[in-house]
Every structure is written in C-alpha cells, then in structure tokens.
N, C-alpha and C positions, 0 to 999 in steps of 0.2 A: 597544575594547581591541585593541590591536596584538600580534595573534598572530606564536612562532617558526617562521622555517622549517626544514623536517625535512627529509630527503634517504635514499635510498637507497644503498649504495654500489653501484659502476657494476656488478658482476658480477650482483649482485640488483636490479638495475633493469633491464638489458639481460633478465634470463630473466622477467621480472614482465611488462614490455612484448612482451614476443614471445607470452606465455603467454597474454594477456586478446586480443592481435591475432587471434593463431588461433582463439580462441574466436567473439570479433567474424565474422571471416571466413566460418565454418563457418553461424553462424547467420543472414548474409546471403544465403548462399549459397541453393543448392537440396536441401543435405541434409536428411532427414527429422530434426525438430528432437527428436525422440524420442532418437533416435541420439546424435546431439549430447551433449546432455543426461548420456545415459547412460556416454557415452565418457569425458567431462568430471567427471560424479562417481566413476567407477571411480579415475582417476588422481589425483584429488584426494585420494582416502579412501587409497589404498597399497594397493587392493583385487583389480590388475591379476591377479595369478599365483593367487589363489582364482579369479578370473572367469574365465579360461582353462581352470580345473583342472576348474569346470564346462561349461564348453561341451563338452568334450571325451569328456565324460560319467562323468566320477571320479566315486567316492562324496564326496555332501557331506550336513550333515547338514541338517533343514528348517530349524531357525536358516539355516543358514547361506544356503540357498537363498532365503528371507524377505529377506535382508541384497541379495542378491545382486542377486535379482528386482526391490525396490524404486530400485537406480539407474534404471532405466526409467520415468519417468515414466506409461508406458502403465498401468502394473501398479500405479498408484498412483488412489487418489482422496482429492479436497479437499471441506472441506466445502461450497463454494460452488456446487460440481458437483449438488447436490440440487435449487438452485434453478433454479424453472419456467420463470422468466422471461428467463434468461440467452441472449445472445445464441450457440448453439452455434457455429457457424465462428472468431468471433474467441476463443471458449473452449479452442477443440479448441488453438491454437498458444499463448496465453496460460496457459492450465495447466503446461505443460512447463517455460515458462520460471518462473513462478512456483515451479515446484517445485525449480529448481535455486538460484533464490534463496533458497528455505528451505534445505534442504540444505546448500549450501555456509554459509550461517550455521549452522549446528552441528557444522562442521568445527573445529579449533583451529585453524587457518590463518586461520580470519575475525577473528581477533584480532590480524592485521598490518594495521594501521589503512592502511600506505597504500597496500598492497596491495589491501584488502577494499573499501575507499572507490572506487578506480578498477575494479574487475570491477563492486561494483553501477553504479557510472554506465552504463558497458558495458551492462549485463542492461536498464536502465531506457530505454533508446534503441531497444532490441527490445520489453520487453513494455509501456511506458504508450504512451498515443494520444499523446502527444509530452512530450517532457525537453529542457528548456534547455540553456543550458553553465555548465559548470564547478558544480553539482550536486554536494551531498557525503549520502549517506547511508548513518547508520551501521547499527550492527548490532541485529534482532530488530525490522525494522521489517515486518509484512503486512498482506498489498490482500484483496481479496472476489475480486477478479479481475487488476487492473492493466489491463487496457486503456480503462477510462473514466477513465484517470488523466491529467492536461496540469499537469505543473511548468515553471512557466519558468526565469529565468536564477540564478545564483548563490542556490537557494533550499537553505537543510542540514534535514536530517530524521535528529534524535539516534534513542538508541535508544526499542525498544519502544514503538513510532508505533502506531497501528491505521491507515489507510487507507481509511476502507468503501466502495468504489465500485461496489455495486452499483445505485447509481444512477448519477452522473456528479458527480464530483471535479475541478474545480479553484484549483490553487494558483499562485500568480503569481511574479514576480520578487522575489529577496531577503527570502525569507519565513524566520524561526528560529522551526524548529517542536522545543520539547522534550520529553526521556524523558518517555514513558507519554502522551502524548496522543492522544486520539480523536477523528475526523473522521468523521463517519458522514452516510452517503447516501441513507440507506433506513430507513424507520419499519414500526410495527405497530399497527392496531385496536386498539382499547383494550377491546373486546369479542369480537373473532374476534381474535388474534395471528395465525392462518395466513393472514390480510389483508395483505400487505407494499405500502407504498406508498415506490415510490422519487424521487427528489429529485435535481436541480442543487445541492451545497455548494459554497462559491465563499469563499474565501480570496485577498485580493485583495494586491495589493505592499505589502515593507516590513510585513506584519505579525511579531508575535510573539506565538504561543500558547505559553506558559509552562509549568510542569512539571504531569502528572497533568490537563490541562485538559480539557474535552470538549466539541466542536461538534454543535450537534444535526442531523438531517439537513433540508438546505432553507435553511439560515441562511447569511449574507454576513457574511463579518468584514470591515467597509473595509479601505482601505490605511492606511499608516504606525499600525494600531491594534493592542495589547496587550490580552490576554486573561490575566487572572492564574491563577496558580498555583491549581489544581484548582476554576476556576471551570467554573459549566457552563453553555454561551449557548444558551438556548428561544428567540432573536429574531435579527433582525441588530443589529450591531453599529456604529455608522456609524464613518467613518472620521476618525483621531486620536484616537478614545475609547479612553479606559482600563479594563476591564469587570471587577469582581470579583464575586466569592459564588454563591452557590447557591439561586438562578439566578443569571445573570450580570446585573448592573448597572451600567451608565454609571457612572465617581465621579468621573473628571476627563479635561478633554481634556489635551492633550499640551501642554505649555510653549510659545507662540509660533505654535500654530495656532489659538486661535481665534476668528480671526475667520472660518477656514475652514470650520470645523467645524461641525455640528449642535447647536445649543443642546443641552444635559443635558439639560432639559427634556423634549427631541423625541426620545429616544432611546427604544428598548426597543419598536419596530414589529418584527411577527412579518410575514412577506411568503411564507411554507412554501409556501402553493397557489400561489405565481405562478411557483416552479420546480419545481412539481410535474410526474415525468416518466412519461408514460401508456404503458403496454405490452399487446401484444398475445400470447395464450396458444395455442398448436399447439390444435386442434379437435379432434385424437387425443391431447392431452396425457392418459395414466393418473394423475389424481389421487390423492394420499391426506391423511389430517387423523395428523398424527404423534401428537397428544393424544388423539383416540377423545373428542372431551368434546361434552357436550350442551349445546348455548350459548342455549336456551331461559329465559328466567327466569320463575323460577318464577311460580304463578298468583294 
C-alpha cells in the first residue's frame, strides 16, 4: 500500500532538526549522559523556571521536588535494574537513555508523529547495539535494557511493542512489527521462577508479527514469514510460513514460495537450547528469593 507524504512547514522543520541535532551532539559528546538527559527533559516538560526556582533554594513543595528530582535519570530506577545478571557498564549509560525515551513518550509532544518518530531513531542509534536506516518507531514501545538490541534497515515498530532483551534481540531488515507485540528473551523454571534463563530471539527479514502476537524467548521467526494476530510461537518458525493460534502453527506458505520453503509438514522444531545464552554471577553478588517460598515438594 502506497503511503502519503507528510511534511513539515519549514519553520517547524528547521527548530525540529536543530532540536533532535543538539541532542544527537550532546549524547556523542563527552557530556555526562545524566545531565543530558536531565537538561533535555526539563525543556521538553516547560519545567525550566520551577527547576531554577529550585536550585536556588526557594521553597518547593515534595511533589514538586519528586517532579523535579525525577528528570535526572540518576534519581530514578527501572525495573530491569534489579536483575543479577545484567551487564553493569553498558547498564550504567543504557538506563539514562532508556529513561528518556520513556519520558519523552508521556510528554504530549510524543504525539507529533514526525517529530517523535525522528528523536526515537535519534535515541535508538545511542542506546541499541546497533539500528539501521530509515527505522520508524512509534510510541509506548519498551526494552529490558536496549543495548542487546540490533535492528536493521527500514524495519517499523507500532506502538506498545514489548522488546525483552534481556537476553539478546535481533531483528533484521524490513521487518512490520504491530501494536501490542511481544518479543521476549528470557525465560523462567517452571519450578524455581527465580531461575531466569536468557536466550538469542532472532527475527529475521521481511517478517511481519501481526497485532497482540508473542514470540517466545529462543525462537527464530524466518524471513519473508507472518505471525498472526495474537498467535503465540513456542518454536521456530521457518521462513515463508504463515503461523497462527495458540500455540502458533504453520497453516500455509506464502503464495509462489514453495518450493523454497520448509514442507508444512517440517515445521513446528523448537531449537530454545541452541541459543541459549550462559551468564556468569559477581561471587559477592547479595542474593535474595523475592517470594520467601519453600520449593520443596511435599513428601
């Protein structure tokens, strides 16, 4: 379907480009990305002359102080922060930026589609392991982390995506990923849940994960394959297949691919352990079991 083009007029293009450049710049730079961050969401929010009013040491009140403190990414924590296994260094600069892309999505200014579209590209060339070109992703889309993330070229991510990369995430060129879909990286015991076992997801070109759909973690969708609407894939998926239901099932290859394609037949192989990804735990790591539960079964 042959989409319109949309345009800016030149006064709101010229301060749109100069606005996401500066930001670009700053984050290339050598500035502490904290700063950044905070700078970045003060002006965005119209929050400048309260944030002054504080520094200077006026009375404000704790609301407002809460409000205030929270542009700083320092003063903030995610839930991804809890996990053990997380790589700290690439965490310490990927949190920040993560948080400004939340943030700026609960701004009403994330609602200027062509604006909002070219700052996340912007954000996504800072905080994933690498992003293609020309990349459109919309709004209420969040990662585990974003840096085990690699999109390639012209791939769009609608809204309300989930991301899980807390294992390692990727997605290939020209992929249409829609509203409400979930990409997950990382599994749980089905006896211990505080067991996390993380995974390679691997979404390959030319796919299209359909609306509300869910990938489990460890699973390969092929290229040019369809996942339907709120199917949910326990396997890989080979490529040209068409997968529906719950669980997700091969029903037909794609028109004119197959002789390329994987017999129906031969579909529906689980491959989880062979991108299973092993991690190592700090030896002073302070443990704790968030459930308090006795996983003994009874005698």
């Amino acid at each position: 379907m042959t989409k319109r083009y949309v345009s800016l007029p030149d006064e709101a293009e010229a301060g749109m480009r100069e606005f996401i450049d500066e930001v670009d710049r700053r984050l290339s730079g050598d500035e502490d990305t904290c700063a950044v961050v905070e700078d970045v969401l003060i002006d965005l929010s119209g929050d400048r002359e309260a944030y002054e009013r504080w520094q200077a040491g006026e009375s404000t009140s704790p609301a407002e102080r809460v409000r205030l403190q929270s542009y700083d990414p320092c003063n903030t924590t995610l839930e991804s922060e809890y996990y053990a296994e997380k790589d700290e260094e690439k965490f310490r600069r990927s949190k920040h930026l993560q948080w400004l892309w939340r943030q700026f999505d609960s701004l009403p200014i994330a609602d200027n589609v062509e604006f909002a579209l070219r700052f996340r590209r912007m954000l996504a060339d800072h905080l994933f392991e690498k992003c293609g070109d020309d990349c459109r992703f919309f709004k209420g889309i969040t990662f585990t982390y974003g840096h085990n993330i690699t999109v390639g070229d012209n791939t769009v991510i609608h809204d309300d995506v989930h991301l899980d990369d807390r294992g390692k995430l990727t997605i290939g060129d020209r992929v249409s990923v829609s509203d409400g879909v979930h990409v997950y990286s990382h599994d749980h015991d089905v006896v211990d849940q505080t067991e996390v076992r993380n995974y390679h997801t691997i979404v390959e070109d030319d796919v299209r994960l359909t609306y509300d759909s869910m990938i489990r973690a460890g699973c390969k969708v092929g290229e040019n394959a369809i996942v339907g609407a709120r199917a949910i894939v326990q396997h890989d998926v080979p490529a040209h297949h068409i997968a529906v239901g719950a669980p997700a099932q091969s029903v037909k290859i794609k028109p004119g691919w197959e002789d390329a394609a994987t017999p129906l037949e031969e579909a529906g192989v689980t491959r989880q352990e062979q991108r299973q990804l092993e991690y190592d735990l700090p030896e002073d790591l302070e443990v704790f079991d968030e459930f308090e539960r006795d996983l003994q079964p009874p005698e």
